[in-house]
C-alpha positions as CSV (number, residue, x, y, z in Angstrom):
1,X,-48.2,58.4,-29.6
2,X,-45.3,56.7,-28.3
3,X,-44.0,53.0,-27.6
4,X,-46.4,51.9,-24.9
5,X,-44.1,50.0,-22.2
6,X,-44.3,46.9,-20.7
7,X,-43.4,43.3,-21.5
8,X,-43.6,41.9,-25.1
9,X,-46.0,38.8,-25.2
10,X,-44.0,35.2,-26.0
11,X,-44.7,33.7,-29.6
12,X,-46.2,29.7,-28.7
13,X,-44.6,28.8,-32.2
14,X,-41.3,30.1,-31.4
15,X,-40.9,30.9,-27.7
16,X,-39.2,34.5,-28.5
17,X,-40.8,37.7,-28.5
18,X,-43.9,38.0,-30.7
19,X,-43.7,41.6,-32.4
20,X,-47.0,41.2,-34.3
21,X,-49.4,43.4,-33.2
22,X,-52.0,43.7,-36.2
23,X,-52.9,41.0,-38.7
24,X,-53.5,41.8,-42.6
25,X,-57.6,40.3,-43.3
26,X,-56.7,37.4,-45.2
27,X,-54.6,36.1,-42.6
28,X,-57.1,36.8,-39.5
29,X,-58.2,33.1,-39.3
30,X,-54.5,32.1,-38.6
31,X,-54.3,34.4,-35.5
32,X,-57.4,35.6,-34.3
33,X,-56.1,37.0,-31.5
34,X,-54.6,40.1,-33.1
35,X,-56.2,43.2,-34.6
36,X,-57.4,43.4,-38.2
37,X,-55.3,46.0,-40.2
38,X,-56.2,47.4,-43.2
39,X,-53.8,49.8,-45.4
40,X,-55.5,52.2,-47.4
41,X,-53.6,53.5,-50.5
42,X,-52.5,56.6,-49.7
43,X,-53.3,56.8,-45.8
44,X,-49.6,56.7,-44.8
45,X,-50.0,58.1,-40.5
46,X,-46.4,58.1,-40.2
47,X,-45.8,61.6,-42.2
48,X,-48.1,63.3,-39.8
């Protein structure tokens, strides 16, 4: 899967690009907006 296009959302804290696109579980409160992500040791997608 590629880099989909389209304009990058603006960060409110910094007014620049926000590049987050998943949050780690312990920090899902902070930004509930984003998608939980989980990394499973071992389960490394980018050598397929």
């Amino acid at each position: 899967m590629g880099i989909k296009p389209g304009p990058k959302p603006i960060a409110e804290s910094t007014g620049k690009e926000d590049k987050r696109r998943r949050v780690t579980p312990e920090n899902k409160p902070k930004h509930p907006g984003l998608k939980e992500h989980d990394h499973k040791k071992g389960n490394n997608s980018l050598l397929v």
